[in-house]
N, C-alpha and C positions, 0 to 999 in steps of 0.2 A: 495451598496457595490461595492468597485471598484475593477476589476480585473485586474491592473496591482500594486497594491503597499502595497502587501502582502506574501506569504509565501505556498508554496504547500509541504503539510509534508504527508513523508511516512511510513508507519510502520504496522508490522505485530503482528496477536494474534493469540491465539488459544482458542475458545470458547470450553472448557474442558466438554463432557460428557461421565463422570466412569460410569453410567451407562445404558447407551445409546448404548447398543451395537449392535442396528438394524439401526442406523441412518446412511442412505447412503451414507451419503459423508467425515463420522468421520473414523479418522484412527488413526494409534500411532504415536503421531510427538512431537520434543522436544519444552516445554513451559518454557520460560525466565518468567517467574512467578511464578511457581512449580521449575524452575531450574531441571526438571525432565521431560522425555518423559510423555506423558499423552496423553488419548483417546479423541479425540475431533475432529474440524471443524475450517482448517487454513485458516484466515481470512485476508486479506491484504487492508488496506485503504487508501486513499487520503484524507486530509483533506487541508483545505483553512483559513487563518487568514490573518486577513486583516490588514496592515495599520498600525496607531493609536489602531486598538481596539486589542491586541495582544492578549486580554482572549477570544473573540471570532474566536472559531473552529466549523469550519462548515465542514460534511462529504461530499465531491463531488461526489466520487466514491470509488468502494471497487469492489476485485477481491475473490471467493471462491479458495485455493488452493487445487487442487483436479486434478493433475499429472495423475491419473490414467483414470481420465474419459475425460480429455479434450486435455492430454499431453502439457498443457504450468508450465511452471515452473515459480517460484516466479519473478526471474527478466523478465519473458513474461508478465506477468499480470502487472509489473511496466512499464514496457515498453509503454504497451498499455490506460495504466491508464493514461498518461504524453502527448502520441497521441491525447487522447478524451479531454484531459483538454485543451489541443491548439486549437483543431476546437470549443471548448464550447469558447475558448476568452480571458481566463485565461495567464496572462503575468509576471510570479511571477518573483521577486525580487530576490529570495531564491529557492530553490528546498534541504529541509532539510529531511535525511533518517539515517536509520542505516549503516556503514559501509559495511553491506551486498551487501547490493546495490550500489555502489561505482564501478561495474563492467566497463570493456573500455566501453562496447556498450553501457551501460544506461547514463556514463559520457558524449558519444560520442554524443549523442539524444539532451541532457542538453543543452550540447553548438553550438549546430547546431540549438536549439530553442533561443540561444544567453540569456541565464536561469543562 
């Protein structure tokens, strides 16, 4: 697998449990798959596609969002996720996300990694 001639994709979920209402790090937060807030555990990942093989996604890393017990917010965990994939070696081509993250400072990260 090579790590410079591929793709670092970011995107967010929300692993939905209605009823799971002791689960410490589940809260109400809106799911773009319910189109609806829903009880659950925000998930934020990094994946890696290499190359030629464009159907292989591989997860690199993933951040829990959980503001309350750690105070980083979604573009903190994106932030930090794009740090760790630099010193792991990773030199993508691409840096593909949701508009969300589109923020100056994570833009700012991108092209200071020349990404």
């Amino acid at each position: 697998m090579s790590l410079t001639s591929g793709c670092l994709i970011c995107d967010d979920s929300v692993l939905d449990h209605p009823y799971g209402k002791e689960i410490g790090l589940a809260k109400w937060q809106y799911s773009g798959t319910h189109h609806d807030v829903v009880f659950g555990i925000g998930l934020t990942t990094l994946l890696w596609t290499g190359g030629k093989e464009l159907d292989e996604h591989i997860p690199i890393d993933f951040r829990i969002y959980a503001k309350d017990e750690d105070g980083n917010t979604k573009l903190d965990h994106f932030r930090d996720m794009l740090k760790t994939a630099r010193t792991r070696g990773f030199n993508p081509e691409l840096v593909l996300m949701d508009g969300f993250y589109a923020s100056l400072n994570c833009l700012k990260l991108i092209r200071e990694y020349d990404w």
